[in-house]
Each structure stands twice: as structure tokens, then as C-alpha cells.
N, C-alpha and C positions, 0 to 999 in steps of 0.2 A: 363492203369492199368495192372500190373502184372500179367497173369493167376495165380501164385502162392498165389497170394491175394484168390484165390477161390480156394487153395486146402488145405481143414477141411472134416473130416465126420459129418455125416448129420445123423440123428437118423432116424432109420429102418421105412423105408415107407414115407418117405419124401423126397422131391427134391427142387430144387430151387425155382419153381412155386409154391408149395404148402407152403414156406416160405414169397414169396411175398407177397399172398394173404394175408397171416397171417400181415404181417405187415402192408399193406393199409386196414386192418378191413375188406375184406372182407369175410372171414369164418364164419362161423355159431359160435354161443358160446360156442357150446358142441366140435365141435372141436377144437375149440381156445384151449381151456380148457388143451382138450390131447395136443394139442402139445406145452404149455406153462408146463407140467409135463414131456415131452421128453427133452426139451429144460435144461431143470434142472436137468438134468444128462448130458448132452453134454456141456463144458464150451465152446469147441469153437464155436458150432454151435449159443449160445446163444450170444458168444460176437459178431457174425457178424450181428445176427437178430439188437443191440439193436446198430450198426454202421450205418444199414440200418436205422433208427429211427433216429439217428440224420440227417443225410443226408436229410433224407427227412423231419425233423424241419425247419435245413438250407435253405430250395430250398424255405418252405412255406413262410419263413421269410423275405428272398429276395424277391423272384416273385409275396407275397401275396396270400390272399384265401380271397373268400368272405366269409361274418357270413354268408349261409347258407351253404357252404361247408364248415368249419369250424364244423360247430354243427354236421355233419356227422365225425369229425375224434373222435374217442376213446380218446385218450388222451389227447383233450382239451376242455371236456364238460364243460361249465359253471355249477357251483354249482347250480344256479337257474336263469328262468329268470329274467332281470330286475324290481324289482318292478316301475310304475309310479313314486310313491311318491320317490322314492330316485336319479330323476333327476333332482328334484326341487333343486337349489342351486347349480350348477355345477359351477367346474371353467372352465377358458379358457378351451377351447380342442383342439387338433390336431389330425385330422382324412388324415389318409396315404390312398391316392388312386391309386395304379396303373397300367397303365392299357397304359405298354410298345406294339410296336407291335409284330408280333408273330414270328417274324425271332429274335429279340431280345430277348424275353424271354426262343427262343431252346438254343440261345448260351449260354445264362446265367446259364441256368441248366447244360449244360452240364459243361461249366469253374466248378461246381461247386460239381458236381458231381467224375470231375476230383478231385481236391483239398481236398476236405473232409471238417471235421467239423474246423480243425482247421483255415482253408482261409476262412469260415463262418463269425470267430471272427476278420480276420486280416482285411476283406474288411466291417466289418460291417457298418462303417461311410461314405462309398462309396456307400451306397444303390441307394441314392437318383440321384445319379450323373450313374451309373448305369442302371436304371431303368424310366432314362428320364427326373429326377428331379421332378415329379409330385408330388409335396405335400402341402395340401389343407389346411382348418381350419384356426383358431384362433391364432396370437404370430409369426405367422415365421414357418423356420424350427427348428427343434427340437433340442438341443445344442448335440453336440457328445455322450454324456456320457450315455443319453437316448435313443438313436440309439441305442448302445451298448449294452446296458441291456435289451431291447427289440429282441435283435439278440439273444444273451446269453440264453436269459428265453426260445427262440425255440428250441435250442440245445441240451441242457443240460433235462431241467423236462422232455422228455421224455424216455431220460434213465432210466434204472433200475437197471442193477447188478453198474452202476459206474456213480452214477450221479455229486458225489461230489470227491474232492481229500480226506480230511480230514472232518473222519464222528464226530456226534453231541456228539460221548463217548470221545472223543479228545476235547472239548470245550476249556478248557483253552490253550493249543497248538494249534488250531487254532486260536483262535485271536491273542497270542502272534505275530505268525511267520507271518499273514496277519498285524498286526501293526510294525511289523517294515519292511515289505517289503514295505509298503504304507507311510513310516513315520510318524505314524500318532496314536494315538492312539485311537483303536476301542472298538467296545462292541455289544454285537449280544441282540436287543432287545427280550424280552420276548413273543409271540402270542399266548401262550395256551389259554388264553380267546377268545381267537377268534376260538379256535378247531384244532390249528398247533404248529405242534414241530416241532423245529430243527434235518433238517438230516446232515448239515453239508456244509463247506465251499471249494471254491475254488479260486486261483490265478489265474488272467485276464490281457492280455493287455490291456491297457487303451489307451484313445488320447494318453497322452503326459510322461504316466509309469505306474506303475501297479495298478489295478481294484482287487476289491476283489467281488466277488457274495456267499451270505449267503442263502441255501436252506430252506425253510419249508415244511410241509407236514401234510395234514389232514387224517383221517380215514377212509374215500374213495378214498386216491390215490391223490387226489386234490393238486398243488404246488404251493407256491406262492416264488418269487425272490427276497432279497435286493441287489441291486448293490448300490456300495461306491468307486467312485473316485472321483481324484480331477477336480476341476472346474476350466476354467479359468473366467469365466464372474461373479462376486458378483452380487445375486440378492435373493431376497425371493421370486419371482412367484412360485405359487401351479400351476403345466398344470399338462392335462392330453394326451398321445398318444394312439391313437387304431392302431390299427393291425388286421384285419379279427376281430377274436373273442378273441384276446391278447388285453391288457390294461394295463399302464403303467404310476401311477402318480409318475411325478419326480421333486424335488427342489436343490435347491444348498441353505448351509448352512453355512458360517465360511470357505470360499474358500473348500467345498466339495461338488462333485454333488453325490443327493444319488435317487436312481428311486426304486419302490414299483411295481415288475410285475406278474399279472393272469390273469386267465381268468373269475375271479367272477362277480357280478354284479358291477358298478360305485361307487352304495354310501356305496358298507358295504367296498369295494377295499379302497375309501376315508380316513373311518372310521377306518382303521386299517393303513394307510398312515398318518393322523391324531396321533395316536399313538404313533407309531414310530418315528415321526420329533421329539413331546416331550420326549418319548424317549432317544432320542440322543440330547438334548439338543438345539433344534430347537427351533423355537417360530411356533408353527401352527395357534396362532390366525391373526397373518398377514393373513393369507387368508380367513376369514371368510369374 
């Protein structure tokens, strides 16, 4: 990496170390505080903190975290625990475990730390092959598209000033230019009943051409992902993928795979996954 990649000013009484803490949670919240109102007057210093943040989305998402170190990172607290009752009726699942050795998992961060967010997206289908191939559960491995959107939803929600390309006041020009980049045409379901708006959209490599990922966002910061490419495999299976404390139900619909990614509970994540397939014109009762 460039030294010149590290030379921005830093807002008065701050240094590199006292940015890092900041970005791995560990400061206190009164100083979070100040230095998240320094950071918003310094544009550069704030776009390197929220490159830092995807980076280290990226590393989580390859290398994994467990759900108890998970529940310690800020920016992917589950909205609530799991209730019991909304395990009742699951479908298949695929629970990602891995648990590479430890000369593997230093190269991996570093290729990756070298690369950036953007070799996050390019190797995301390579996780598995990567990382040893260790992947558990229910159905197999998980078809590409959901790898994808599970990579994606690390990188990206925990940005802030640029989470999206095209924000949610742009709506009709975003799906246009995502429907005819995808050939296909789109439509960004509605979730305000569920307590999320649209903050807007971005263009994706996909397997085999381009991915569109549709942002939302709740009133506590909360994110959830639609990713929309195409599928090669025709099939109606509802799965579900975990990831530490990421979740991820994905189907393929009419030659399109489309994956529904947060960190909420199973059955409300379901329930608004449910939604969405109708929606778009899916049949969700197949999976009941």
C-alpha cells in the first residue's frame, strides 16, 4: 500500500490509534460521540474511517466471526433476540462454519486487506474454496448468487457517508438504469411496514453479469439487503444461510436468483422475505 494512501489530515487531537479504536467499538460512547462530530467536518478523515469499516466487513465476511463476537461489533446488532416461537417452521438452512488454520486465515486477511472492498466482491464465490471449503447444513452449498449477497451485505451496510451509488430520491432512475443493466426489468418492493425505507441502490458483479443490491434502513440504523441476479439453476427452494450473526434467505424465481440479507431475527427476516417474493411476483406458498 501507497504511504500516500495515508496522507489526509486528521482532526485536532486525533491520530491513527485513536481512529482505530474508534472503528473496532472500542471507545467509550461519549467519545465515540466527539469524535463522530470532528469526523463531520473533516471529509477526508471520515471517508478513510468508513474504508476502514468496510475492510473490516470484508475480512468478517471471508474469515467469519462467531455470534458471540458478532453481538459485540456496533454495527451488526440484531434488532432482537430470537424469539422461540419463530423457529417453529423453518426451512432448510445452511450454517457456514469456518474454522481454516491459522497460517491461512493471516494470508487471507492480509490478500485482503491488500485488495480492498472491491476483491471482497470479486472473490466472494471463492470463499468456500478459500477458506477450506467447510460448509455445513442442509441442501449443499449455497448457489453463487447467495454467497454474493451475503459478501455484499458485509461491505456495504456498514458504511455511512456512501453506502449506496444511487440514493432512494433518485428512485425511478435507479431501477430504470439497474433494469436495463440487468436486462430485466425490476421494481424495489415496498417495507415500510415492516419500519424500512429505502436508502437506495447499487450495481454488482454477478456470477455470470451484473447484480443489482437494493439498500433499506430502519430508524435505529438497522439495514437490511435485496440482492437481484440472475440464476442459472430453476428451482423454488426457500433456504436460509447464516453467517456469524448475518442471515440470509435466498430463492431463485423465473430464471432470477434474489437473496433477503440482516442481521434480525429468522422468522420476522422470513416474514418480510415472504413479502417480497410476492412482491415480485414469486409464489411464496411453495414454501410453506
Amino acid at each position: 500500500m501507497n504511504n500516500e494512501d495515508f496522507d489526509f489530515s486528521l482532526p485536532e487531537g486525533l491520530d491513527l490509534r485513536v481512529l482505530s479504536a474508534f472503528v473496532d467499538g472500542e471507545l467509550p460512547h461519549v467519545q465515540r460521540a466527539a469524535i463522530d462530530a470532528q469526523l463531520k467536518q473533516h471529509p477526508q478523515a471520515a471517508a478513510r474511517v468508513a474504508a476502514w469499516r468496510a475492510q473490516k466487513a470484508a475480512l468478517r465476511a471471508l474469515c467469519g466471526v462467531s455470534p458471540r463476537d458478532a453481538a459485540h461489533q456496533p454495527d451488526h446488532e440484531p434488532d432482537h433476540e430470537p424469539d422461540p416461537s419463530e423457529r417453529a417452521d423453518e426451512p432448510a438452512v445452511i450454517v457456514i462454519r469456518r474454522s481454516p488454520p491459522w497460517w491461512q486465515r493471516v494470508g487471507i486477511a492480509a490478500c485482503w486487506l491488500a485488495a480492498g472492498t472491491g476483491l471482497a466482491l470479486a472473490l466472494g464465490p471463492l470463499a468456500p474454496r478459500l477458506t477450506g471449503g467447510v460448509w455445513g447444513g442442509l441442501g449443499g452449498q449455497p448457489p453463487a448468487f447467495a454467497q454474493r449477497a451475503d459478501v455484499a451485505y458485509a461491505v456495504y451496510t456498514p458504511e455511512r457517508r456512501h453506502p449506496v451509488e444511487v440514493a432512494a430520491s433518485e428512485e425511478e432512475h435507479l431501477v430504470n438504469w439497474l433494469s436495463k443493466r440487468l436486462n430485466r426489468p425490476l421494481s424495489v418492493p415496498s417495507l415500510q411496514e415492516y419500519g424500512y425505507s429505502l436508502v437506495g441502490g447499487r450495481l454488482l458483479p454477478g456470477e455470470a453479469g451484473p447484480a443489482a443490491q437494493f439498500m433499506y434502513e430502519n430508524p435505529s440504523g438497522a439495514r437490511l439487503t435485496l440482492y437481484v441476479a440472475g440464476a442459472a439453476r430453476d428451482e423454488t427452494a426457500f433456504r436460509l444461510l447464516r453467517d456469524g450473526n448475518r442471515r440470509t434467505f435466498y430463492w431463485v424465481s423465473d430464471g432470477m436468483g434474489y437473496a433477503l440479507s440482516g442481521p434480525i431475527a429468522e422468522g420476522k427476516l422470513r416474514s418480510i422475505a415472504i413479502e417480497v417474493c410476492s412482491a415480485l411476483g414469486g409464489k411464496p406458498e411453495a414454501w410453506q
